[in-house]
C-alpha positions in Angstrom: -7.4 -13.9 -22.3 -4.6 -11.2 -21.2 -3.3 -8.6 -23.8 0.6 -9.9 -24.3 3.0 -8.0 -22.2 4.7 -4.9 -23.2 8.0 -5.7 -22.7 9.4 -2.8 -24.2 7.3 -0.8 -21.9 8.4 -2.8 -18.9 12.3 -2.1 -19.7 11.4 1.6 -20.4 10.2 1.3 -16.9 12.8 -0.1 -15.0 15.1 2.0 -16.9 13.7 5.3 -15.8 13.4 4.3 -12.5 17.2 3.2 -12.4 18.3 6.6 -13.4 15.9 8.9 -11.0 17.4 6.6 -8.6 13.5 6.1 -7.4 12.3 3.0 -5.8 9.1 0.6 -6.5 7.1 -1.6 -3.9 6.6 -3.8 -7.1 10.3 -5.0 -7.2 11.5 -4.4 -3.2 8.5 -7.1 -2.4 8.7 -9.1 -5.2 4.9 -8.4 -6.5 3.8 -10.9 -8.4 2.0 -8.5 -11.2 5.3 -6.3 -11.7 5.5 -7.5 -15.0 2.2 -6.8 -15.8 2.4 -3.6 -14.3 5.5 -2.1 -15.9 4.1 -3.3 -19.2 1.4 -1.1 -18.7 3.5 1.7 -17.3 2.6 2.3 -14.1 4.4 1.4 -10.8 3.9 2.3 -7.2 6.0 4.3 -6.3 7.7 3.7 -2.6 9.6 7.2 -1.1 11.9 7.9 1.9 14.4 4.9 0.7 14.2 1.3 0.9 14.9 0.4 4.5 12.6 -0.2 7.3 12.9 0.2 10.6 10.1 -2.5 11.7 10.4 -6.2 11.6 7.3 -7.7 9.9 8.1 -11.5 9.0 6.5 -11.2 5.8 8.1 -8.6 4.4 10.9 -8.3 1.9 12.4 -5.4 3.0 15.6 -4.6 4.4 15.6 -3.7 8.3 17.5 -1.0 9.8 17.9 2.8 10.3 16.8 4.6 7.0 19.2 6.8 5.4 18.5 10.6 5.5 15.6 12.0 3.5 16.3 13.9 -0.3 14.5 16.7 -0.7 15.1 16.2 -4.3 13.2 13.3 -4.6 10.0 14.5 -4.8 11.3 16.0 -8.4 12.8 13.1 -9.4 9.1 11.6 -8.7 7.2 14.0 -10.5 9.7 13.3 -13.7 8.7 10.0 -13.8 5.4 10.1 -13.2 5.0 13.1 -16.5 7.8 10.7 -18.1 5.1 7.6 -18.0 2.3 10.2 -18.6 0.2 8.8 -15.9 -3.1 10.1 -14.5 -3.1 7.9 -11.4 -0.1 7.8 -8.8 0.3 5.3 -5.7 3.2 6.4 -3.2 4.0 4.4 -0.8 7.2 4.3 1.7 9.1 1.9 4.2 8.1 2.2 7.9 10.7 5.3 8.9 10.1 4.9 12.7 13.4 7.0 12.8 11.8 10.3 11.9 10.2 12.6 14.0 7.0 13.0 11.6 7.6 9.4 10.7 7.6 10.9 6.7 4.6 12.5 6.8 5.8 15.7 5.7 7.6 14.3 2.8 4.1 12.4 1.6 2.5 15.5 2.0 5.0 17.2 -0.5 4.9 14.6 -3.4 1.3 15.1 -3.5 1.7 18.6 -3.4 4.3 19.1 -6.1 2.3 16.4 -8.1 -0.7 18.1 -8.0 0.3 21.5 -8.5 2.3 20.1 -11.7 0.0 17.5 -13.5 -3.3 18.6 -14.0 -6.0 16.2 -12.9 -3.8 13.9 -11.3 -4.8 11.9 -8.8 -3.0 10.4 -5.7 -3.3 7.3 -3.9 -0.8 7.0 -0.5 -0.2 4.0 1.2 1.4 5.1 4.7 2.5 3.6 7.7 0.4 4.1 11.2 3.0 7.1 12.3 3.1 5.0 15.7 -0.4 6.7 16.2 0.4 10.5 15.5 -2.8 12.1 14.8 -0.5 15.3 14.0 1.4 13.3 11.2 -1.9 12.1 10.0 -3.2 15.4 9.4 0.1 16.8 7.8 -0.5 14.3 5.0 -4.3 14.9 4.6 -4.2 18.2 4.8 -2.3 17.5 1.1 -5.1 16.5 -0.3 -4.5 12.9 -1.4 -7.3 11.1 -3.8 -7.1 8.0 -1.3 -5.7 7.2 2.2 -4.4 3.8 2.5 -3.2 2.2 5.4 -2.7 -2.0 5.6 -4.0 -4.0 8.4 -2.1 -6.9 6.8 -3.7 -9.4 9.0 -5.6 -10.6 11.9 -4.8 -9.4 15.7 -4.1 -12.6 17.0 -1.2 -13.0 14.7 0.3 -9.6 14.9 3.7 -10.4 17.1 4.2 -13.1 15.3 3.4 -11.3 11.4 3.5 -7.2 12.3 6.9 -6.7 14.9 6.5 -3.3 15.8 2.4 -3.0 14.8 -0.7 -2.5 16.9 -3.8 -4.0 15.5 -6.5 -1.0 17.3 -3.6 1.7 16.4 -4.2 0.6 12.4 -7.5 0.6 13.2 -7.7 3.7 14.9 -5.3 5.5 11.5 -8.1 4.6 9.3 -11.0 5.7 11.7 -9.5 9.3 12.5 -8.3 9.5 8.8 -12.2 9.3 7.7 -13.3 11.4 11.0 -10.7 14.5 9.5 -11.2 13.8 6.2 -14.7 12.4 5.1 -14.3 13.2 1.9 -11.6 11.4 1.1 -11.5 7.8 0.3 -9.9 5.3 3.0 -8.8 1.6 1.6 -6.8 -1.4 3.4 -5.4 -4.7 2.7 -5.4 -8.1 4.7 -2.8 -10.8 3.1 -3.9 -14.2 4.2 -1.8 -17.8 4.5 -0.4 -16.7 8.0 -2.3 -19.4 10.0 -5.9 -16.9 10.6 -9.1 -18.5 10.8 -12.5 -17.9 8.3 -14.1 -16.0 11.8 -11.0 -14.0 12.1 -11.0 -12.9 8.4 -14.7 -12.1 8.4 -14.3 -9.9 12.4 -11.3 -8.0 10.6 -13.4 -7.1 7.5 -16.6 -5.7 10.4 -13.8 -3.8 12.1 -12.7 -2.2 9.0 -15.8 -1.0 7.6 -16.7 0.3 11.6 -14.1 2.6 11.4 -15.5 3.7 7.6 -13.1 2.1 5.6 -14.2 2.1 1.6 -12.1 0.1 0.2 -10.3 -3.5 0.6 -7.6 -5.9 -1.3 -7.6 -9.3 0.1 -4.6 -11.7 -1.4 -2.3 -14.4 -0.7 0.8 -14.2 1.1 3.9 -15.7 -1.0 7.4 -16.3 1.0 9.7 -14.4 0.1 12.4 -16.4 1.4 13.3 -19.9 4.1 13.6 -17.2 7.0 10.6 -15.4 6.6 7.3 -16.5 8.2 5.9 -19.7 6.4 2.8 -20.3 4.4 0.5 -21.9 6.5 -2.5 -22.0 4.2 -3.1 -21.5 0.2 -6.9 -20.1 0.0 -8.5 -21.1 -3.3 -10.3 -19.4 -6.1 -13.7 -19.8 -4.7 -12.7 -18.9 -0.8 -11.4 -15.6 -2.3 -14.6 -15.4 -4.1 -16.8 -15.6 -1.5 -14.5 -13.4 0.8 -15.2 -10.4 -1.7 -18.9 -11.5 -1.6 -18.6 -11.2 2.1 -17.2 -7.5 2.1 -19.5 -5.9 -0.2 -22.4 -7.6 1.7 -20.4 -5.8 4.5 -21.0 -2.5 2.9 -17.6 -1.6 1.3 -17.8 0.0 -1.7 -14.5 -1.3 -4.2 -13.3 -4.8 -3.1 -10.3 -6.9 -5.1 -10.0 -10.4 -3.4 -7.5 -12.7 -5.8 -4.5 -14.7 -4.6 -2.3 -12.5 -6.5 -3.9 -9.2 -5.5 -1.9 -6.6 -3.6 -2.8 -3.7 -1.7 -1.9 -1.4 -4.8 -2.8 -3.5 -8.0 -5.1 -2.1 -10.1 -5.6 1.1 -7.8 -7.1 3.0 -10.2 -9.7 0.5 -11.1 -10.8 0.5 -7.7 -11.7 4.4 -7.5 -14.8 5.2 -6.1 
C-alpha cells in the first residue's frame, strides 16, 4: 500500500517553484506521478524556459522560439534545490534549437554551481541531442554530471510521425559518444510506447541502446495530452511491461523501470547504479 500523500509538502512545492519563477517537466507534461512527487519534495527540474522549438506530437509543450536565457536562473535553482534539502537533482530543458550551443553551456553551469554549493549532491541531466554537436556534448560532461540522459522516445519507424525535428541514429549516436568521452559516467534513456510500434521493434530499440553502452532505461505508456496530439494506438498491460523489463536486463542493462506510469525521471534516484 502507498504512504498517503503529503499534501502540505506538495503545496510547499509548487509554491516555491512559483516564486523562483522555475519550471518542472512534472507539471509542463502533465506527469502522472506529480503528486506523488511533490509530496515527497522532489521535482525535475526543466531550465532554459518552457518553449520548444521541435514539434514532437506527443509532447505537451508549447512550440516556438524560446525566450532569452537568465543567467540568474541557475541561483534561483540552487535555492530550491537547498530550500527542498535534496541530495539528488534531475534537470532537464525544452529542445532550444535556437541557441548556438543548443543550452549546453547553461546545463553545464547548474551542475557546476550545484555542485560546488551542496555537498554530495548528485546530478542527473536529461538533454536534448544538440542536433548532433559532439562539442555541446562535451561542454556538459566536462561538468561532471552523476548521469547523462538522453530519450529515444520511440521506435525509428515512427519518428516523423512522433519526433518532428529528431533523428533516430543521431540519439543513438548522443548516447554512444557520451559513454565513449565519458565512461565513467552513467548513460540512461527512455522509450514511451502506445504510438503504433510493434513487440520486434520495442525489443531492436532496447539491442541498439545497450550497443551504444547505454545503462539505464524507463519504459512507460504514452497518455494524450490533448484531441490534437498523436493518438493512443495501443494500452500495453501490466504483464507486457513486465516482461519488457525482463527483456532489458536479460539484455544487459543494469537499472530498468518498465510501468505504464513510468517516466524517463521518476524515481531517478532509485535507479542509481
Amino acid at each position: 500500500m502507498k504512504p498517503l500523500l503529503n499534501l502540505s509538502q506538495t503545496h510547499k512545492v509548487k509554491r516555491l517553484l512559483r516564486n523562483l519563477s522555475l519550471n518542472t517537466v512534472c507539471e509542463e507534461s502533465r506527469c502522472p506521478n506529480i503528486a506523488e512527487c511533490f509530496g515527497c519534495g522532489t521535482a525535475t527540474f526543466m531550465v532554459l524556459g518552457d518553449i520548444c522549438t521541435r514539434a514532437c506530437s506527443f509532447c505537451n509543450l508549447e512550440r516556438g522560439r524560446g525566450k532569452p536565457v537568465s543567467e540568474e536562473e541557475v541561483y534561483r535553482l540552487l535555492k530550491a534545490v537547498k530550500e527542498l534539502k535534496l541530495k539528488y537533482v534531475v534537470i532537464t530543458s525544452p529542445t532550444r534549437d535556437d541557441l548556438p550551443d543548443g543550452g549546453a553551456g547553461h546545463f553545464a553551469r547548474c551542475i557546476k554551481v550545484l555542485k560546488e554549493h551542496i555537498a554530495d549532491i548528485k546530478v542527473e541531466v536529461l538533454v536534448p541531442d544538440f542536433k548532433g554537436s559532439e562539442e555541446a556534448l562535451k561542454v556538459v560532461l566536462d561538468a561532471k554530471p552523476d548521469v547523462l540522459a538522453h530519450n529515444v522516445e520511440t521506435v525509428p519507424r515512427l519518428y516523423p510521425q512522433v519526433r518532428g525535428g529528431a533523428k533516430y541514429e543521431r540519439s543513438l549516436g548522443l548516447l554512444k559518444r557520451a559513454k565513449e568521452l565519458a565512461p565513467d559516467i552513467t548513460t540512461k534513456s527512455a522509450l514511451i510506447l502506445g504510438f503504433g510500434e510493434g513487440w520486434a521493434e520495442i525489443i531492436q530499440v532496447m539491442k541498439d541502446l545497450r550497443s551504444v553502452g547505454c545503462d539505464i532505461l524507463t519504459i512507460g505508456q504514452y497518455y494524450q495530452p490533448s484531441l490534437r496530439h498523436h493518438p493512443v494506438v495501443k494500452y500495453y498491460s501490466l504483464g507486457e511491461f513486465k516482461e519488457l523489463e525482463k527483456i532489458a536486463y536479460s539484455l544487459g542493462f543494469k537499472r530498468v523501470a518498465s510501468g505504464p506510469n513510468v517516466r524517463s525521471s521518476y524515481k531517478a534516484f532509485e535507479l542509481t547504479l
